[in-house]
N, C-alpha and C positions, 0 to 999 in steps of 0.2 A: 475168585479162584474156584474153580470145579473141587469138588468133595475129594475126587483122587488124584487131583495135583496138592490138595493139603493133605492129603496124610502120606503125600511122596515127600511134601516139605516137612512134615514131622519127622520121618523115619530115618529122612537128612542131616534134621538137628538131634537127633536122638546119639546119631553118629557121631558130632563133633564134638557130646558131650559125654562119650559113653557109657549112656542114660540104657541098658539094657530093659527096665521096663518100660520106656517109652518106644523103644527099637521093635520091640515085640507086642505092645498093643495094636500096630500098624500091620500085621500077620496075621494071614490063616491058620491052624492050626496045623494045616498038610501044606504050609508054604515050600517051594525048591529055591535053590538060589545053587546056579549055577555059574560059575567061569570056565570059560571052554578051557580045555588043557588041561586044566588045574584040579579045578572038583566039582562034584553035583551032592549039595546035602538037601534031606527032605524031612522037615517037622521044626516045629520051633526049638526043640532041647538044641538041634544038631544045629541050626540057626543061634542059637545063643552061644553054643561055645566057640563061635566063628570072629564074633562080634570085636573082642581083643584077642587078638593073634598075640601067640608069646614072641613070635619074633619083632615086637615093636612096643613100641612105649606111647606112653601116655595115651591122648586122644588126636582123631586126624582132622584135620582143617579143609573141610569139604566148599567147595566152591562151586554152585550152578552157574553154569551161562547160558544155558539154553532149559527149558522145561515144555514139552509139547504132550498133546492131548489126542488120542483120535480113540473112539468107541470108546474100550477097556485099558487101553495100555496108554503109558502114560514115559516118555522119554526124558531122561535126564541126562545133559553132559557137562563137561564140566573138569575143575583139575581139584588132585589131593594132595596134600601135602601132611607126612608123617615121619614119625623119626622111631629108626630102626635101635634096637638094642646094639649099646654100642656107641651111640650118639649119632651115626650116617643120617642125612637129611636126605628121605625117598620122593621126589615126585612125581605125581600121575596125571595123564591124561584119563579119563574114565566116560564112558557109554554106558547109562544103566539102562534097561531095558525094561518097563513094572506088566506084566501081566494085572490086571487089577480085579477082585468078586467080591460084588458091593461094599466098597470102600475100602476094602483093606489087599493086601497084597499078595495074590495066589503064588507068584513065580515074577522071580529079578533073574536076570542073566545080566552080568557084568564084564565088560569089554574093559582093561586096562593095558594102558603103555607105558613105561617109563619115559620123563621127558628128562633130557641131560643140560 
């Protein structure tokens, strides 16, 4: 495995374990992470307070099925599975998107869908 499909797979498992120092060893320090629609944050602080959303609990159950490589950017798809405050069981279809500068993660844009 390429250097920046493992530290896509660390930042993966960092999530399911919401392991915030290992979420953010995987980051630049000017990293963005945007969802279209939704929001564009840029820095790790703003990256870290992202990481547990108050509208959910626990940790989410990240599933790759695909993981592709070309130059710098490094593709992940795949489905999430998370439970909403409240006990509602949320899942996702998800397209991460990794910009990646040398090894670590300048820019994630994250495509989600709810799957019913």
């Amino acid at each position: 495995m390429s250097n920046n499909k493992d530290t896509v797979r660390q930042y993966l498992d960092g999530f399911n374990a919401s392991d915030h120092e290992r979420i953010l060893a995987c980051l630049t320090d000017d990293v963005e992470w945007e969802l279209p629609g939704a929001f564009h944050l840029v820095g790790k602080a703003a990256f870290d307070g992202e990481i547990e959303n108050d509208a959910f609990e626990g940790s989410p159950v990240i599933t790759v099925t695909r993981l592709v490589e070309e130059n710098d950017v490094v593709v992940a798809e795949g489905k999430v599975q998370t439970r909403k405050k409240g006990g509602d069981v949320l899942n996702l279809a998800f397209c991460d998107v990794f910009l990646m500068e040398h090894g670590l993660i300048r820019k994630l844009t994250s495509y989600l869908m709810e799957v019913k």
